[in-house]
C-alpha positions in Angstrom: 126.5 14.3 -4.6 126.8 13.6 -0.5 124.8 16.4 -0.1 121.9 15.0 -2.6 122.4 11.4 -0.8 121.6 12.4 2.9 119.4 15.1 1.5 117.8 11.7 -0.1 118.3 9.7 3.3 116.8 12.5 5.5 113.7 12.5 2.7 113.7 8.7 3.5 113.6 9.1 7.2 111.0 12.1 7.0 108.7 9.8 6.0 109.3 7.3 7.8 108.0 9.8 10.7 105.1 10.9 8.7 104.2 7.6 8.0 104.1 6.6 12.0 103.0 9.9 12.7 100.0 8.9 10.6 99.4 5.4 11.1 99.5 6.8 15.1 96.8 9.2 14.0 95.1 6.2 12.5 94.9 4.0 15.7 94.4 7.0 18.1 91.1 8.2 15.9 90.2 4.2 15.9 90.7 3.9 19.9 88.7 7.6 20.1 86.0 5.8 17.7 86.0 2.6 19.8 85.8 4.4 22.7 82.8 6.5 21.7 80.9 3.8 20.5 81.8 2.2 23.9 79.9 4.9 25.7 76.6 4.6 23.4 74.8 2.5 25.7 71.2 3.7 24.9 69.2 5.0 22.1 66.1 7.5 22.3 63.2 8.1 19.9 61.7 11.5 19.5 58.3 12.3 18.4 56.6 15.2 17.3 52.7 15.9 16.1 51.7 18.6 14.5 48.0 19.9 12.8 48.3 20.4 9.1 45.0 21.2 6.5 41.6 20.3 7.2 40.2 17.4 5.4 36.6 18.2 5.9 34.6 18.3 9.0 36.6 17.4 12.3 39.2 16.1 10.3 42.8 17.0 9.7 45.9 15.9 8.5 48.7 15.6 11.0 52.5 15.5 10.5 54.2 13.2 12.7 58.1 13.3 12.5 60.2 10.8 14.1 64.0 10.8 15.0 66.4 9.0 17.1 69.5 10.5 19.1 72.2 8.6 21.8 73.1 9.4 25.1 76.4 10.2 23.9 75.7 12.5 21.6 72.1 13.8 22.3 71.6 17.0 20.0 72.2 15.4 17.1 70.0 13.1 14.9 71.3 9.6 14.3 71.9 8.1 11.5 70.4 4.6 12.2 72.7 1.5 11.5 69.3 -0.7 11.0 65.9 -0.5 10.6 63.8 0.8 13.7 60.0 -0.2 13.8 58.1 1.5 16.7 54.4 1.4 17.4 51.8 3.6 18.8 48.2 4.4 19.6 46.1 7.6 18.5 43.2 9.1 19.3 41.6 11.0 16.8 37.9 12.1 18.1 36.4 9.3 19.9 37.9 6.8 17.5 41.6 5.3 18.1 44.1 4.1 15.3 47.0 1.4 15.5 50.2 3.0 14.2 52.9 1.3 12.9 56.0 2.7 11.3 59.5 1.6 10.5 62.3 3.9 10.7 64.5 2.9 8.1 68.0 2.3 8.0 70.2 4.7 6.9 67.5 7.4 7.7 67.8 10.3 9.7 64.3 11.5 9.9 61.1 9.9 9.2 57.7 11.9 8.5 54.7 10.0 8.5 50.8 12.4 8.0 47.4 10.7 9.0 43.8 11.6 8.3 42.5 11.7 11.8 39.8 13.3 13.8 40.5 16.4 15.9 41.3 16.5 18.8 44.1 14.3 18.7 46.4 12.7 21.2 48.7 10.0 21.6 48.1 7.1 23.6 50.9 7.1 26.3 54.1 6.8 24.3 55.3 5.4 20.8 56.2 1.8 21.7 60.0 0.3 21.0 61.2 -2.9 21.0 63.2 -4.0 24.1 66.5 -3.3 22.4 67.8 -1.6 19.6 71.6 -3.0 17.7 72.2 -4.8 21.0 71.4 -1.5 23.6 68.6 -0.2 25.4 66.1 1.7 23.8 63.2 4.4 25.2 60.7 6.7 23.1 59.9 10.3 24.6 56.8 11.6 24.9 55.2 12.9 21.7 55.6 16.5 21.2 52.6 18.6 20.1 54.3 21.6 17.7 52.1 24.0 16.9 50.8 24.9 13.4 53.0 26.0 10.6 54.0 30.1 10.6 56.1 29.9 7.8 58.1 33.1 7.6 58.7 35.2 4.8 62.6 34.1 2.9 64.8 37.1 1.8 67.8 37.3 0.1 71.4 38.0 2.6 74.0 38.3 0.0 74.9 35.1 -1.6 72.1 33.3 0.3 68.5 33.3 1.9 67.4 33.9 5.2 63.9 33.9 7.6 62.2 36.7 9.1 65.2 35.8 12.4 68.1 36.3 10.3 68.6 32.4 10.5 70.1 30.5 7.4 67.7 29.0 4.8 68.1 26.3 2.1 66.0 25.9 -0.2 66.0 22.3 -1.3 62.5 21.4 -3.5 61.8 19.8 -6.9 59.7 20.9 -10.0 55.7 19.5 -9.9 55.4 18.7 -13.4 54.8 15.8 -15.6 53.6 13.2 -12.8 52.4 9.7 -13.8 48.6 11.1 -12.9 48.8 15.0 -13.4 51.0 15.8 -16.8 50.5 19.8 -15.7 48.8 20.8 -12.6 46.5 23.3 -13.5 45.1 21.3 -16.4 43.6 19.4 -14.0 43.2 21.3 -10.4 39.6 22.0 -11.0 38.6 18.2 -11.1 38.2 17.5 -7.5 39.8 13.9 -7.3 42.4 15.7 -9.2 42.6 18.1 -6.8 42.7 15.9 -3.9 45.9 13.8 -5.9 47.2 17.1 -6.2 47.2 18.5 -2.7 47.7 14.5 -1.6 51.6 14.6 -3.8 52.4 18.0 -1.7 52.0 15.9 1.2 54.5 13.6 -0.1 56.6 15.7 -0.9 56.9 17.3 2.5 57.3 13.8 4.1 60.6 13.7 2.3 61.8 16.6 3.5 62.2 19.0 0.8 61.1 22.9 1.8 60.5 24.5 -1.8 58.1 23.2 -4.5 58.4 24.5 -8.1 55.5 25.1 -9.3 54.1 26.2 -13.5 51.4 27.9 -14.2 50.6 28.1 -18.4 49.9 31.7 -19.8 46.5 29.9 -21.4 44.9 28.8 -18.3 45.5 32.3 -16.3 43.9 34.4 -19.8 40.5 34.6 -21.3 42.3 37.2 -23.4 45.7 39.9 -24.0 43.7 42.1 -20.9 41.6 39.7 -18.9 43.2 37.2 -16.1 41.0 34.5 -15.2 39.8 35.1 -12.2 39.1 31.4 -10.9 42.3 30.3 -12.2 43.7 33.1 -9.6 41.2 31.8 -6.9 42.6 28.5 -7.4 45.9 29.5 -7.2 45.4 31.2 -3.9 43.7 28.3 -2.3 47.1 26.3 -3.4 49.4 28.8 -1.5 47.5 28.6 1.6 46.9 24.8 1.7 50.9 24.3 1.4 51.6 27.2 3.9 49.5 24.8 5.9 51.7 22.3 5.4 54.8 23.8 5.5 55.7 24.2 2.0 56.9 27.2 0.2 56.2 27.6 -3.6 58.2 29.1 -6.5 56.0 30.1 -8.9 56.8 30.1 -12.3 54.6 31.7 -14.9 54.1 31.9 -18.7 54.3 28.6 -19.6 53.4 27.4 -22.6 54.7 23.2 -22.7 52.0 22.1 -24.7 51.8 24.8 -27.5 48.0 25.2 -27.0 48.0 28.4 -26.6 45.5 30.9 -28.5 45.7 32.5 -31.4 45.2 35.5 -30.0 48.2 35.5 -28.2 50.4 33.6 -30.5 49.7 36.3 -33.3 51.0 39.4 -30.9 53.8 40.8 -31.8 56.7 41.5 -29.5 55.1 44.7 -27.9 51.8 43.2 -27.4 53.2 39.8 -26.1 54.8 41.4 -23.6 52.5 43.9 -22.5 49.9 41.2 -21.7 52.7 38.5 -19.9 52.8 41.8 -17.7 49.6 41.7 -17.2 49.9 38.0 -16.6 52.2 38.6 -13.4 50.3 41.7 -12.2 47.4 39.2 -11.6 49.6 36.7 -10.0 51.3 38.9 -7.9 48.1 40.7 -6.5 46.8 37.4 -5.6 50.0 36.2 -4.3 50.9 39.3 -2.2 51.2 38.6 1.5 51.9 35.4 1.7 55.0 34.3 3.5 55.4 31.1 1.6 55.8 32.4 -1.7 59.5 31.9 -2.1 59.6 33.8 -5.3 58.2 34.6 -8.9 60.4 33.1 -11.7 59.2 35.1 -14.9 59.8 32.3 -17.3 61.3 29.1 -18.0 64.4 28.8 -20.1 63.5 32.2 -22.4 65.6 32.7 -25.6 66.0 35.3 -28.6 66.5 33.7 -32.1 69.5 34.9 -34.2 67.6 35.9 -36.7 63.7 36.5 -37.6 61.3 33.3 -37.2 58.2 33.1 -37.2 57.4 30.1 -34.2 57.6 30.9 -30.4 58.3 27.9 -29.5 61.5 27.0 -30.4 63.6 23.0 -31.3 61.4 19.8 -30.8 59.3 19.0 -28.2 60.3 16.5 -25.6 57.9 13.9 -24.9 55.3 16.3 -25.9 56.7 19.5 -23.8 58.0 23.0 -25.3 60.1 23.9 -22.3 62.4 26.9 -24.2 60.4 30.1 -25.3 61.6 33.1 -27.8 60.7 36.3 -25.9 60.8 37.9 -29.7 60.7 36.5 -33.2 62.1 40.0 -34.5 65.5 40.7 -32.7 66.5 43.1 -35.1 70.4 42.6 -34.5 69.6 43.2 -30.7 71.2 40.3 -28.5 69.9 37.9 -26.3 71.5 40.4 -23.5 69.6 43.5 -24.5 66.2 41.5 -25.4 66.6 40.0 -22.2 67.3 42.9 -19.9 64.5 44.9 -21.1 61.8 41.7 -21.2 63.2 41.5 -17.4 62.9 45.4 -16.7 59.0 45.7 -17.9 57.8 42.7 -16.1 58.9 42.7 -12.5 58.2 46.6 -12.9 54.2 45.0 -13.3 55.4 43.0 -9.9 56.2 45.1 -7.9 53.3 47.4 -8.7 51.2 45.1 -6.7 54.3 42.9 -4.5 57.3 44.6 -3.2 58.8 42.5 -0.9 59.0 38.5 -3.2 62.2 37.7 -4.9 61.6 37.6 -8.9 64.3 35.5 -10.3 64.4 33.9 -14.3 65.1 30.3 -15.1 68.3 30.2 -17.4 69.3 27.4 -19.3 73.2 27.0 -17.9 74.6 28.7 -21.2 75.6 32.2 -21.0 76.8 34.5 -17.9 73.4 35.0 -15.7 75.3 37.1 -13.6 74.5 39.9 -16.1 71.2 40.2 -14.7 72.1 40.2 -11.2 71.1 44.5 -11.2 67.5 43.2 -12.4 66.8 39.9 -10.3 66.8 39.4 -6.9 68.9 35.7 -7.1 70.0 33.8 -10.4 68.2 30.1 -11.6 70.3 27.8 -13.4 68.8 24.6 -15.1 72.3 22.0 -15.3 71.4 18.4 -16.0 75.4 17.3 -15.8 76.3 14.4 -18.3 78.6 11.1 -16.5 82.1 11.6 -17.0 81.9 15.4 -17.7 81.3 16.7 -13.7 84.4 19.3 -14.4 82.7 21.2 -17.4 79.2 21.0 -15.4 81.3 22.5 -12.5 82.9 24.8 -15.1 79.5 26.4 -15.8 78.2 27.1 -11.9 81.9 28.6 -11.4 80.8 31.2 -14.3 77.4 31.6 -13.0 78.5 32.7 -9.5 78.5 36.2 -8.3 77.4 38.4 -5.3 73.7 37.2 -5.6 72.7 33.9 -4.4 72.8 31.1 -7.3 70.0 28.0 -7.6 70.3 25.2 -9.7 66.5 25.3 -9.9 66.5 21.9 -12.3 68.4 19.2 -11.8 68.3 15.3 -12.1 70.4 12.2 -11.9 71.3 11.4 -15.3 75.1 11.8 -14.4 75.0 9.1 -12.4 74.5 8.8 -8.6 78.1 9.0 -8.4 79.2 12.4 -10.5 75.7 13.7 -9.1 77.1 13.6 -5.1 80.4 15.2 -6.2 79.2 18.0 -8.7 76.3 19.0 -5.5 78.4 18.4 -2.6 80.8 20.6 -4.6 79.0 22.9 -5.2 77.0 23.1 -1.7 80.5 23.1 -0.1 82.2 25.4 -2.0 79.9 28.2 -1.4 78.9 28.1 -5.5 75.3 27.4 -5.0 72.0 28.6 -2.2 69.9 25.0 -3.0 68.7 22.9 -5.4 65.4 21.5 -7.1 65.1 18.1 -8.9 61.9 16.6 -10.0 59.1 15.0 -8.6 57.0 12.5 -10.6 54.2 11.7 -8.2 55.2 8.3 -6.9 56.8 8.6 -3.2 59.9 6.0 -2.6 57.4 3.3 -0.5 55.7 3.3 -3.7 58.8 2.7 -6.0 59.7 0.0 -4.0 57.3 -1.8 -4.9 57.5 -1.8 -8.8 60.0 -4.6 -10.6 61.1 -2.5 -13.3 64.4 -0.7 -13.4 63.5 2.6 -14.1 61.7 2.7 -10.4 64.5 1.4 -9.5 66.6 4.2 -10.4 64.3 6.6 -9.6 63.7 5.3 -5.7 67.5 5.2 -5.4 67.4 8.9 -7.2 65.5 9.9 -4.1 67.0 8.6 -1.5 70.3 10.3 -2.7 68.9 13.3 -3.2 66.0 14.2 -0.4 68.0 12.4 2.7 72.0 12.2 1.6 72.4 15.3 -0.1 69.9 17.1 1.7 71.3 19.4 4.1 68.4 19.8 5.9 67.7 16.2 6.2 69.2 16.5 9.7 66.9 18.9 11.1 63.5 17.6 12.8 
């Protein structure tokens, strides 16, 4: 019993220490933190500039990215305690523009693309206010960066790299179902179409994201089982090198069929025939794809499934809000599995790929149900689609634990429906952990300046939804 008691009182004392050793930790990291913020005594705003697509004529679009770093700590971007609004004067041509932009708080890089005349150059320097959260406050001299070179992204085992060997992220969202474009190449030969088209990329590289998903439907790439439409594959080209321009890689996912229009012709195929002409499909694509360095991949289909039993529809469950986004690759399986269906859909398709594109990863997009992994000696990386319910992060996390193997693992559709919340733990987790090589969400068309200007809730939401995910989340967010 004595021996339980100073046992006890030694436990007591033990703490004690731990306790002061702590609270000493405490108020020597809040000294250290005074003392740094004690030695910020000025603040410095990059620029750069650099040439993106032509617009027509002498005009261009140019990228200017902004960012602000301390003299205390000058190789890394700030994140700014308040909102920064700098000003600045550009020549485009013989003609000169007033810019004005406001670096926003919480931000950690701001991109900002004009419509200008080339040449271009900056009027002396950005312009700052006199002070910036009570310290002094300069602006460099902008930077001219040179064109995009995008170089080609290969796998490194559980994870992607450049041409240099240097770490890449991909971190994108899907293009699909905007408020003004319900499927992009539905509408891409309308030229104002176009132009809104090319004009969301934009947006979407000003908020930083590297990777944009991109699906192309079976019906507008076919005039028939043998016959790829040619301007459908012009078009398609043109895309790839106006976002190369811009700095944007693609993932290009084919075979779609959301708005079950496709032709009889192809509907009535059975399983042999379907799938010799969907190889045919990505032969075309591929050829007209092959040798550009932006193409991040070739997903073969989105969310593909094999019925339990004979059917007679291709198109499996109800639409949602008008989309079929699950496809049977049979309607006979013949007591084969969704496995063996799978694996040999898989085999005879990127074997039409690589006939014409040997280098591009090919990758599937799987609904997060069964073990992906069991294509990892057929694709070059896995796709997971997880939209993780609020309140049930653990069995979301429980799926991309089962889903992780020795090839890299995207969740390639995403969104916040969890909650803002669950949706920072279940990425961060994931990111952090190793599970997961990057992420896509969706983009709707409407950037977050735009959001913030509609009442309703559901912009709201969405604006926030952004924020969360293209800056917070975003591990690239803190590169220039």
């Amino acid at each position: 019993m004595k021996f339980k008691f100073y046992c006890f009182i030694l436990f007591i004392a033990l703490c004690g220490l731990f306790s002061s050793c702590k609270k000493s930790d405490v108020t020597r990291e809040k000294k250290q933190s005074l003392k740094s913020e004690a030695v910020v005594n000025n603040y410095t705003v990059h620029a750069t500039v650099r040439k993106l697509d032509a617009v027509g004529g002498d005009k261009y679009n140019y990228e200017f990215t902004f960012w602000v770093t301390t003299n205390d700590n000058p190789d890394n971007v700030l994140k700014l305690p308040g909102n920064l609004r700098i000003t600045g004067e550009l020549r485009g041509g013989p003609g000169k523009l007033q810019c004005e932009v406001v670096l926003p708080a919480g931000s950690r890089v701001t991109r900002r693309i004009y419509e200008l005349k080339s040449p271009l150059s900056v009027v002396g320097k950005f312009s700052v206010p006199g002070s910036y959260q009570g310290k002094p406050i300069k602006c460099d001299a902008t930077v001219v960066e040179q064109p995009y070179n995008l170089s080609p992204i290969k796998v490194q085992g559980t994870g992607f790299v450049d041409a240099n060997g240097s770490k890449f992220i991909p971190w994108g969202v899907n293009y699909t179902n905007t408020h003004q474009i319900p499927l992009m190449d539905d509408e891409w030969f309308d030229d104002a179409k176009w132009e809104i088209i090319k004009n969301d990329f934009r947006e979407m590289k000003a908020m930083n994201l590297n990777v944009i998903r991109i699906h192309l439907q079976y019906h507008n790439f076919m005039n028939g089982v043998n016959n790829p439409n040619l301007q459908a594959l012009k078009r398609l080209r043109e895309l790839i090198e106006f976002t190369a321009q811009i700095g944007l890689y693609v993932d290009i996912t084919g075979l779609s069929s959301y708005f079950n229009e496709d032709p009889a012709w192809y509907t009535n195929l059975n399983e042999t025939g379907r799938w010799a002409t969907q190889a045919i499909f990505w032969k075309a694509v591929a050829r007209a794809s092959n040798g550009y360095n932006n193409v991040f991949c070739y997903n073969l289909m989105n969310e593909p499934v094999t019925p339990s039993k004979s059917t007679d529809i291709w198109l499996p469950g109800e639409s949602l809000a008008g989309y079929y986004f699950i496809q049977h690759l049979t309607r006979e399986p013949k007591g084969r599995s969704w496995l063996t269906v799978t694996r040999a859909w898989i085999t005879q398709l990127k074997k039409a790929i690589r006939e014409e594109d040997s280098r591009t990863p090919v990758t599937v997009g799987f609904i997060g149900l069964g073990n992906i992994s069991n294509f990892n000696d057929l694709l070059d990386y896995n796709s997971i689609h997880i939209y993780p319910e609020e309140g049930k992060i653990p069995e979301s996390l429980k799926i991309i634990k089962a889903s992780v193997s020795n090839k890299p693992l995207i969740v390639e559709e995403t969104s916040w429906g969890g909650g803002f919340k669950d949706m920072t733990t279940f990425i961060n987790t994931t990111q952090q952990e190793g599970y997961t090589a990057g992420y896509m969400a969706h983009y709707h068309g409407e950037t977050i300046e735009e959001l913030e200007k509609k009442p309703d809730i559901g912009s709201a939401i969405q604006r926030e939804w952004y924020k969360l995910y293209t800056q917070e989340l975003n591990p690239n967010y803190n590169k220039p």
